[in-house]
N, C-alpha and C positions, 0 to 999 in steps of 0.2 A: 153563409154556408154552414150547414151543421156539422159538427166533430164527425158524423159517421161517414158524410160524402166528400169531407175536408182531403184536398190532397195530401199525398206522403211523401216525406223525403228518405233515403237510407243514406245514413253512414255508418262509414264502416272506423272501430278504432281500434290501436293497436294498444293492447293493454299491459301494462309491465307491473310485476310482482305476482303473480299467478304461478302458484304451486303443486295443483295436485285438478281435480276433476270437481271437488268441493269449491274450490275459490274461482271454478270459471261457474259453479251454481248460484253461487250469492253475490258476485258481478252479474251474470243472468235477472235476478232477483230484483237486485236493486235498479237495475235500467225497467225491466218490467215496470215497476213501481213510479214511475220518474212520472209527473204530468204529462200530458203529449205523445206518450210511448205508445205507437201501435204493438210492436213486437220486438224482441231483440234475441238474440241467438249469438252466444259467448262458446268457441271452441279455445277449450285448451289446449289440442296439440298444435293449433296456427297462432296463440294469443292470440285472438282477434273476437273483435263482436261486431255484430250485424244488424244498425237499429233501424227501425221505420219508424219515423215520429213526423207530427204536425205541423209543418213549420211555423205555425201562429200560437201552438202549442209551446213548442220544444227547439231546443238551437243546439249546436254541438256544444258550448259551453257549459246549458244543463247535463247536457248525456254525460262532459268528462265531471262534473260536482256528482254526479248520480256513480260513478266509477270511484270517485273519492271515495264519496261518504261510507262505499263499501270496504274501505282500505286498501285499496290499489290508485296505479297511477295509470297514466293516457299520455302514450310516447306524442309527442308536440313533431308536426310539417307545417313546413311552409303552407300555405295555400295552396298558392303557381304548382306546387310541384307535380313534376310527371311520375306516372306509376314506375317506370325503370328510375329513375331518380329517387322516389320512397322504398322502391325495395331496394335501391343500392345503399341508404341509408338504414333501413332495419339490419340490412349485414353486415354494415361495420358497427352498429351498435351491439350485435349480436356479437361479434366477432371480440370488441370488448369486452363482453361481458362472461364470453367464454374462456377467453387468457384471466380476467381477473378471479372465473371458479378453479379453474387450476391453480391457479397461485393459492388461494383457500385450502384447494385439497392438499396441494405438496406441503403447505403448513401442519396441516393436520393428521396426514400418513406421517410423515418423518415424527411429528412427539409421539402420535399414537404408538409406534412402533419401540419407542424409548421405552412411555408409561406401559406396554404393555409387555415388556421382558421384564422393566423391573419389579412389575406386581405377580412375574412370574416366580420369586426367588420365594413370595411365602409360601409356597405350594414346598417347598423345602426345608420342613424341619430343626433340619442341621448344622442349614448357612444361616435360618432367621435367627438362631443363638447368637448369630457372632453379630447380627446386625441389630441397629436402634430400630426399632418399629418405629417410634414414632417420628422419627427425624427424617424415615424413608416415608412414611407419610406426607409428609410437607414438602418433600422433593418431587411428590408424583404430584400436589397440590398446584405445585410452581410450574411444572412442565404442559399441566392440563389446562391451568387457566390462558394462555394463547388459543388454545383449540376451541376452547368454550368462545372466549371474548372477540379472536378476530374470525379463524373457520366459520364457527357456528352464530355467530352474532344474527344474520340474517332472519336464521329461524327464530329466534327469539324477538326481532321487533316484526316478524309477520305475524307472530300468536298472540304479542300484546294488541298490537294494530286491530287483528280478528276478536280479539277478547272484547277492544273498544265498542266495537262495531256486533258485538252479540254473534259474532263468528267463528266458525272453527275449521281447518283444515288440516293438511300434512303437513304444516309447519306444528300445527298444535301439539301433534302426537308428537314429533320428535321432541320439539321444548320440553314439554309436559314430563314425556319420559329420561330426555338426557337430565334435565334441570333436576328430576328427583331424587335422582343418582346421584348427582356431583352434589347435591343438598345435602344428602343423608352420609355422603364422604366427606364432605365439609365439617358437618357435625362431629362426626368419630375420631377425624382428627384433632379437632379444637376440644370439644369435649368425651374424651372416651368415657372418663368415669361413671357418666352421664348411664352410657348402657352398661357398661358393668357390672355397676351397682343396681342395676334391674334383671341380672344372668341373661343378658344379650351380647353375643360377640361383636365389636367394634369393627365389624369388616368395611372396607373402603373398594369403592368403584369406579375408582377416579379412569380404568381399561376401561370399562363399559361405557361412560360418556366420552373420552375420544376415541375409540374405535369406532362407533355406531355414527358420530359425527363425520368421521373418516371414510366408513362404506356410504352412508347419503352420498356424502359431496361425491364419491367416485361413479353412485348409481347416475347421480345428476350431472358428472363431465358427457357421460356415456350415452344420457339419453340428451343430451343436449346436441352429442356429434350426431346420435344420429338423425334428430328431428332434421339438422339443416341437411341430409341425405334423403329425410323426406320431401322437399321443395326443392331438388335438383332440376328438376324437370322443368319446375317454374324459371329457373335460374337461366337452365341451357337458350329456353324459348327469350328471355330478353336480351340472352346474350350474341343472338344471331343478328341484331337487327344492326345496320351497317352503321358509323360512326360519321360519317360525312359526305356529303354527294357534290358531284361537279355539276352546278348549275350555270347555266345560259345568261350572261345578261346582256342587257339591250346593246347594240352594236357587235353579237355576236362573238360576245368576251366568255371564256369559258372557266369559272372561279370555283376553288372547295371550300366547301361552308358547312360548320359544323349541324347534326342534321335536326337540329331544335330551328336552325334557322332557315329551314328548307319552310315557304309558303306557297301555297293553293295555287293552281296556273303557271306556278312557275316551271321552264322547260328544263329537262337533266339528262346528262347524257351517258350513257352505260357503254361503258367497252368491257373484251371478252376477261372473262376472271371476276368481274368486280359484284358485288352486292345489288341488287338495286336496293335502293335508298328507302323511299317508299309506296303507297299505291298510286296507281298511275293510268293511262292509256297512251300506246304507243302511238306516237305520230308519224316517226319514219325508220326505216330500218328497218332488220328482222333477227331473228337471234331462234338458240332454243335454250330453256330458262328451268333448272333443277328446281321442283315449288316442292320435292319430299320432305321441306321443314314444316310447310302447313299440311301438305297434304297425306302423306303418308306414301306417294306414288316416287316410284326410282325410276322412274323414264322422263327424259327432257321433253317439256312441252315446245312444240314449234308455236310462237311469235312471231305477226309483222302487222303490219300498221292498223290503228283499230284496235288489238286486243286489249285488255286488260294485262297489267304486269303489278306485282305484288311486293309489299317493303319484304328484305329480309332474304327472298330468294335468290339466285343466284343465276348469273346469265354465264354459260358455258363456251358460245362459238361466237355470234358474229356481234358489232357494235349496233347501239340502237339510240332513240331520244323518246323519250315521254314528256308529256305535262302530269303533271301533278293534279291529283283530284280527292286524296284524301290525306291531311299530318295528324300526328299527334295518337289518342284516345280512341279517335275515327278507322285505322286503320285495321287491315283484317287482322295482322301482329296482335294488336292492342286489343280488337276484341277475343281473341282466342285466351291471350294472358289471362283480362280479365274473364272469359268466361272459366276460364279454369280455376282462376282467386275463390270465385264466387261459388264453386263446386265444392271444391276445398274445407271451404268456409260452413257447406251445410249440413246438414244435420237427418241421417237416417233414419226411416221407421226404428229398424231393428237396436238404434243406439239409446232409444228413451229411455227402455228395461234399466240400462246402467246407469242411463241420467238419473233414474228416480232413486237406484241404488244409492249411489255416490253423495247423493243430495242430503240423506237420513244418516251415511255410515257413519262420520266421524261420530258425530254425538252420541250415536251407540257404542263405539267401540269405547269412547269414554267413559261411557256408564259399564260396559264390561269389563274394564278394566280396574274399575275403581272395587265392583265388586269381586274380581279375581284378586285383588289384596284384600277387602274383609275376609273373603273364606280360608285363604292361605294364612292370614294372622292367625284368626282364630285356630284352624285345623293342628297348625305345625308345631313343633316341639318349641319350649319357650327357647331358647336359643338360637334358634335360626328362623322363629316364624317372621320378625321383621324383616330380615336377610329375602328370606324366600319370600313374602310376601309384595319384598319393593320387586327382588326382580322379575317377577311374574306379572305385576302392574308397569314394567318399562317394556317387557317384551311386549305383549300383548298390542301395547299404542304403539311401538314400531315395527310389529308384522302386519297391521293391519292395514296398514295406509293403503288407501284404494286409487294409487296413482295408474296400475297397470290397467284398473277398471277405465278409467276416463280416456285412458290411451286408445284402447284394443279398435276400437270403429273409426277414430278420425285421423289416422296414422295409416291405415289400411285406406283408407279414400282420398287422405292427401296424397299416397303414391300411386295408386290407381289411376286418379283424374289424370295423376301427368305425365304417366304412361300413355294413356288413352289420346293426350294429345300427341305425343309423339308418332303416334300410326294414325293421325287422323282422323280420333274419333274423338266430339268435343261433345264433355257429359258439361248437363245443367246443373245438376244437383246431385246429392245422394239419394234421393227417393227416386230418380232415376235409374240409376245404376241398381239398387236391390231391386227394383220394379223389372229389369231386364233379364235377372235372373230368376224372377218367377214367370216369363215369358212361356206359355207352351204352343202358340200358334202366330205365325207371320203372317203380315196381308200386304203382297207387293202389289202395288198401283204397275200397270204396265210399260205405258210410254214412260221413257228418260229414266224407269227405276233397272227392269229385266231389261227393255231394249235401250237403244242409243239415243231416241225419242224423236230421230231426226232420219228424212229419208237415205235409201243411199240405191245404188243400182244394184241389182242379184245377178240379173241374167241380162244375155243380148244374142237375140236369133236374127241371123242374116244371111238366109241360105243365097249361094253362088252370087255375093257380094263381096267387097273389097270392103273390110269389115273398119281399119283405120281410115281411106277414104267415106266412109258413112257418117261413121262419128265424128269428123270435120265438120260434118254439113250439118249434123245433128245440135253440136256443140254451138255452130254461127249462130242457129235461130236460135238453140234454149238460154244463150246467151243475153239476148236482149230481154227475155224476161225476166220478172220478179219472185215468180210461184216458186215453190219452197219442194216441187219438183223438179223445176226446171237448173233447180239451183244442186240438185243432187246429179243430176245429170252432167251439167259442166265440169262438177270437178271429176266423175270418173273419167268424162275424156279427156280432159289434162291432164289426166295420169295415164291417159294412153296413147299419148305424146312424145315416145323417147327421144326424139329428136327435137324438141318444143320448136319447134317448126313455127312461125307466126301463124294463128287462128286465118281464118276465111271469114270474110265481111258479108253479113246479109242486109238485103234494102228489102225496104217494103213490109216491113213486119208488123203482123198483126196477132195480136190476144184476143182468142177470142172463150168470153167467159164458160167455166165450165166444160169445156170440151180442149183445150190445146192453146197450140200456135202457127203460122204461119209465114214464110218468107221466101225470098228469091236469093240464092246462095252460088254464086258461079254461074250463072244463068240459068238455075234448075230452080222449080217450084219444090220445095222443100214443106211436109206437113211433118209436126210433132203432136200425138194426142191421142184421144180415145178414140172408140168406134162411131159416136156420134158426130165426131169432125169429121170422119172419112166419108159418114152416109152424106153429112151436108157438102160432102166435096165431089161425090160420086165415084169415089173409090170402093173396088169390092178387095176384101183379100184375099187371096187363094183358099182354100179351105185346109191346105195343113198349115198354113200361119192360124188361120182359125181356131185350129186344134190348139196348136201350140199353144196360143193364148190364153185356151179354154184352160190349161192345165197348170201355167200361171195361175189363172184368176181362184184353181182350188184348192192352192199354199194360200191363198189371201195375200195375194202381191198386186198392187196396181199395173195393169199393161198398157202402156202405149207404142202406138202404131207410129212406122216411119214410113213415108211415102213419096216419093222422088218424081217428076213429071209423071204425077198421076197414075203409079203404080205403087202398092204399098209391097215394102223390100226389107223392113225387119221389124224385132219388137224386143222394147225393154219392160225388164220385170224390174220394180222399185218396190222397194219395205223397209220399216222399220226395222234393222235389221238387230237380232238379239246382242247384250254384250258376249264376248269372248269367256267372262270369268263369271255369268250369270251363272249358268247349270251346273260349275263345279261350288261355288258358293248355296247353291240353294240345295244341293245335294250332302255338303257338310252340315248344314241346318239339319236338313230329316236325320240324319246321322245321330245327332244328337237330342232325335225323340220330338221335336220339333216340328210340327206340319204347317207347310207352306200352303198359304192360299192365294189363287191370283185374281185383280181385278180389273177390269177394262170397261172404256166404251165402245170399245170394238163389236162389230156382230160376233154371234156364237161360232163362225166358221173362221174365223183369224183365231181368236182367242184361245179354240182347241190347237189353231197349228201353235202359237206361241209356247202354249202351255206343255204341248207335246217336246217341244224341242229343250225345254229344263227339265224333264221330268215331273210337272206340277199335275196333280190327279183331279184339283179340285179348283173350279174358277169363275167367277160371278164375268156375265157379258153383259153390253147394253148397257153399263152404269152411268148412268146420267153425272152429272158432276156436284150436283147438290144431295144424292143417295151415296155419295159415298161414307156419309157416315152413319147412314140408316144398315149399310151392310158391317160395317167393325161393332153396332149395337146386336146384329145379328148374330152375328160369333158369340160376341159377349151374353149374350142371351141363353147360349148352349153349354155355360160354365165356363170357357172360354180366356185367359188371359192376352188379352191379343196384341200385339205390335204391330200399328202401321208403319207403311214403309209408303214416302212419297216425296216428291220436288217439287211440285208446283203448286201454287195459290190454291187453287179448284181442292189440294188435300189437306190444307191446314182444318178444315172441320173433323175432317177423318183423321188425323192427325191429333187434334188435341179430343177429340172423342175417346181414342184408343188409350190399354193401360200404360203402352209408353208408344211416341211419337218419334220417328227418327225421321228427318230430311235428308236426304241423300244428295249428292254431290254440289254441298255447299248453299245447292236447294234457290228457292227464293227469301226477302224477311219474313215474310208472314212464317210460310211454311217451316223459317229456325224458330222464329216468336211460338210455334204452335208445338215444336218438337221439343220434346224431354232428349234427346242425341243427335248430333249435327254431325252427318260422313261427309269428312271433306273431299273426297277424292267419289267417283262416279260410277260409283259398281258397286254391287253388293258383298264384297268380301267384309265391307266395314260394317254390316249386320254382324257377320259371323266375330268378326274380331270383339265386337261390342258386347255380345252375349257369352262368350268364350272368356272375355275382359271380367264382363260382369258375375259370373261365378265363381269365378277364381279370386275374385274379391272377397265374393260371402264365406265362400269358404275360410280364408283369412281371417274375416271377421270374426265368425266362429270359432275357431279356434282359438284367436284371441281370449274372448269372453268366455270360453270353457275355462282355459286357462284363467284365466282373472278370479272367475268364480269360485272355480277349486279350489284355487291359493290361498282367498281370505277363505273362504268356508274350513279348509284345512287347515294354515295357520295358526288363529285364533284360539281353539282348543290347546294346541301345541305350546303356544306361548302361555296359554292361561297353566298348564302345568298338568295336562290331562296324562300324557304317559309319563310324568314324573316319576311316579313308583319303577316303573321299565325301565325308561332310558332317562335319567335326571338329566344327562349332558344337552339334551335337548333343550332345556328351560336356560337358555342362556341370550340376554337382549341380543350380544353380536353377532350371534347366527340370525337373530329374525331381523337384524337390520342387514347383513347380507341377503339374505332371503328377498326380500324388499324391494331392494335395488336389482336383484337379478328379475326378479319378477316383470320391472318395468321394460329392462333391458330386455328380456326375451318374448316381451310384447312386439318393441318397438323393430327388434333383428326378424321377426316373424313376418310382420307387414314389408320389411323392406327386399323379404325374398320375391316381390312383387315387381320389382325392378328385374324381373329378369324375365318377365312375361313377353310370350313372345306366340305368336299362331300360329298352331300346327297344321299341317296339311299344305 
């Protein structure tokens, strides 16, 4: 097998020591690089990378030496372990590792606040007479070396680590610049005479390397709370899944077992209140079952034997028993978690711009930094040009740091995705999601997407008949059948049963194809069916049944005829009938500039009434099942961004044809395999939420990276000493390591206002 048709594997790893948007490029870098490597995809705001390699090529052992060699590490799991078991593992490591930077930062606020009163006192004239300079030197010396050695230690073996490795990040810049500070304070107190004796003043900055150490670590408590505010939604989704189910075992013993130990086939029994465990099909029993965690719907679904029942959801009234048919990975739980990981995890058109930023900045902003101290040496007065010189070379490397840039896109879609699961709507990726906000034309497939896909009854004419008596007799025969009319028809007359009275038994029943059925129900010959059963039975119908029919048949409703000892005596109209929340759904779409197109294989004469009853102006009839993707090329033809909408197999072409794909109510596999957005729940409101979702994202985004861009664009000058001459106060490191840290913070507070999305209308 050659490398190119060689299967792939992906893993995914969780990568620790990743500081800014630079060290998720040159972990990026080095996995690219690695033999074996199809692709890899490193997000900084989830630590995580994403590889496809060879496996004859490549083993995760290479992938974590290839993570090494770039100087970072690869958080170590079990093998066995289950996704809810590794991410409950990344949160107590996380969780560690957030008490141990607090404990850093309260080390390093409490001296900085010491070392920087008391380097306020030279700024006084009057009291630095009464005081030793240089004794107060050495006391700010002593106070500063903990903040240096234990606070700030970290940044300094990641820039030596990056240095090894021909690397540079926001660890670099802070080292680089606190380190040349507390050097050049180092020096002036050990050797003053040193500058002296060259008309240099001996200033120390022992406040500017622990304040600026101080604001990091406070930027980085902050953005740390609130990245795990961006995976809450991941958190909430595995936190629903029940903890242990009552299983059945042989001899009809009914035991709780932890739910790792729940396997395939085995029976579990749900009473009202409790969790089910996980998916399933009811065997006996019935219940109605809260599924608003997967689905995004607030109404109980009714269950009884046969259905399908799902881990996680919630059964509300009566007791019920299932077998088990899917644990673990398998489950719909599991796949939502992971399709949402895996969103999380990827990577938007719109986020390159910054990747390629991020990828180049350090190393420039070192070079501009280096040369904003030759021109400040040379320019400035001999007295303060070292002064001015160093601090205009520390500011510069910590206003620059391009942490908010690596933030602004994958902070905004880590909370998107897991909003979006929460109402139901499951994105594949980020090129999904920007792809839905440049959406300007829907193409809804008709059956199961506008309608219910499935027949139901409309109407029933039964002039000067006993109308519950009829449908008794209607109900016996369509009973015995299979047809998927006959099936629509039973259950309206068991709902026109108030009394559920026992059914009436028919003998003699006969299908006959394409035209009906027949049978003897109470001693009466009973027909159910079209006009062609009645001509082969010798039945005529009155001619205002006729009518009536005629006026059915030009809504495009199926009519059939009922006929009693050989008189026909009423008639049902049957349709697919529209959903309830289509026409206010597809009415919010045009709302929003949006033109909806419908498409069916229906004739032209259904298709206009369908079309008419949403408001849709425009709609392709007659579509064969294999032209449906010959019609989303047509759209697209006309400039067109188009969004399919479809559930069944027959739209997976038109579906991954289209510029984004969405399968609607959970859909079939193909049909989520071919969709870019999976609506779990069976109405088109989860279009609107999706697109609604999806721009209010970009929006986010944007802002983000406006933000981002203007701050280093703006910064940089500022720190390099451009309105010196105006406002000197400005050239000072600890405002642009404040700056820094708010910057990141008001990236990451910006995306998280996305937690409060919610659909209007």
């Amino acid at each position: 097998m050659s490398p190119a048709t060689e299967a792939t594997e992906t893993a995914t790893l969780d990568i620790e020591g990743m500081s800014c948007a630079a060290c998720a490029s040159a972990v990026e870098k080095s996995l690219s690089r690695a033999p074996g490597v199809a692709s890899a995809l490193v997000n900084f705001a989830t630590e995580k990378a994403t590889v496809q390699y060879r496996a004859g090529q490549a083993s995760p052992a290479t992938l974590k030496a290839a993570v090494e060699n770039a100087g970072y590490g690869v958080a170590e799991h079990a093998p066995s372990i289950s996704a809810a078991e590794r991410g409950a593992a990344l949160d107590q490591q996380k969780a560690l590792a957030y008490q141990k930077l607090k404990r850093r930062f309260g080390v390093a606020v409490g001296l900085a606040v010491i070392v920087m009163a008391l380097s306020m006192l030279m700024l006084w004239p009057a009291l630095m007479q009464r005081v030793n300079t240089q004794w107060l030197n050495y006391g700010l010396l002593l106070l500063t070396l903990p903040v240096l050695l234990y606070s700030g230690r970290e940044f300094y073996v990641s820039a030596w680590n990056g240095f090894q490795h021909r690397a540079a990040n926001m660890d670099t810049l802070v080292a680089v610049g606190t380190g040349a500070a507390f050097l050049y304070s180092l020096a002036a107190t050990l050797v003053p005479g040193f500058f002296t004796s060259r008309g240099i003043r001996p200033d120390v900055y022992y406040d500017t390397t622990a304040t600026i150490i101080a604001l990091i670590l406070l930027g980085k408590v902050l953005e740390l709370r609130a990245k795990t505010q961006t995976s809450a939604a991941m958190k909430s989704l595995l936190g629903l899944q029940a903890k242990t189910a009552r299983v059945v075992r042989p001899g009809g013993q009914e035991v709780d077992v932890p739910l790792e130990q729940v396997q395939l086939h085995d029976l579990v029994v749900v009473r009202p209140g409790e969790k089910v465990a996980t998916d399933g099909v009811i065997t006996d029993g019935q219940s109605a079952l809260n599924e608003s965690m997967l689905t995004g719907e607030s109404l109980p679904v009714e269950k009884q034997a046969g259905d399908p029942v799902f881990g996680a959801t919630l059964n509300t009234t009566g007791a019920f028993r299932f077998k088990v048919t899917k644990v673990g990975a398998d489950t719909l739980l599991a796949q939502i978690v992971q399709l949402v990981e895996d969103a999380q995890g990827s990577r938007a058109p719109i986020q390159r711009l910054a990747d390629k930023v991020s990828a180049v900045f350090v190393p420039t902003v070192v070079v501009i930094a280096i040369l904003t101290f030759v021109l400040w040496f040379d320019l400035a007065p001999v007295a303060t040009r070292l002064p001015l010189a160093l601090v205009s070379f520390v500011a510069v490397l910590i206003i620059a740091c391009p942490c908010a840039l690596g933030l602004a896109t994958p902070t905004a879609i880590m909370v998107s995705t897991g909003k979006g699961a929460e109402n139901g709507v499951l994105i594949r990726n980020a090129e999904a999601l920007e792809k839905a906000y440049q959406v300007t034309t829907v193409l809804l497939d008709k059956t199961g997407t506008i309608t219910r896909g499935e027949p139901a009854v409309t109407d029933f004419v039964a002039p000067g008949q006993d109308a519950g008596q009829l449908w008794q007799l209607v109900a016996a025969v369509e009973r015995q059948s299979e047809h998927p009319l006959a099936a629509a028809v039973v259950r309206y007359a068991d709902a026109q049963r108030p009394d559920r009275a026992a059914p009436l038994a028919a003998t003699g029943f006969r299908a006959i194809a394409g035209k009906g059925a027949a049978a003897t129900v109470a001693g009466q010959a009973v027909l159910v069916g079209n006009t062609r059963l009645l001509a082969d039975e010798g039945v005529a119908p009155a001619p205002a049944l006729a009518a009536r029919a005629a006026q059915l048949l030009a809504q495009a409703k199926t009519v059939l005829y009922v006929a009693v000892a050989g008189q026909a005596v009423g008639l049902i109209g049957v349709a697919d009938t529209v959903r309830d929340t289509s026409a206010a759904a597809i009415q919010r779409l045009q709302a929003q500039g949006i033109e909806v197109v419908m498409m069916t294989g229906d004739n032209p004469q259904t298709a206009a009434q369908v079309a008419g009853q949403v408001g849709i102006t425009r709609y392709f009839a007659e579509v064969l099942p294999g032209g449906k993707a010959a019609k989303v090329k047509e759209l697209q033809a006309e400039g067109k961004v188009v969004a399919m909408v479809g559930d069944g197999i027959n739209d997976a072409p038109a579906l991954a044809q289209a510029d984004l794909g969405l399968a609607i109510g959970a859909g079939t596999d193909v049909a989520m395999e071919a969709a870019g957005i999976t609506l779990m729940h069976s109405d088109l409101s989860g279009v609107v939420t999706a697109i609604e979702l999806s721009r209010q994202t970009m929006r986010t985004i944007k802002q983000n990276l406006f933000f981002a861009f203007v701050y280093n664009a703006s910064g940089i000058p500022i720190a390099a000493g451009l309105l010196y001459p105006f406002f000197g106060w400005l050239l000072s490191p600890m405002l642009a390591a404040a700056a820094m840290a708010l910057s990141s913070v008001s990236v990451l507070t910006n995306s998280l206002r996305l937690r409060g999305f919610s659909v209007k209308g």
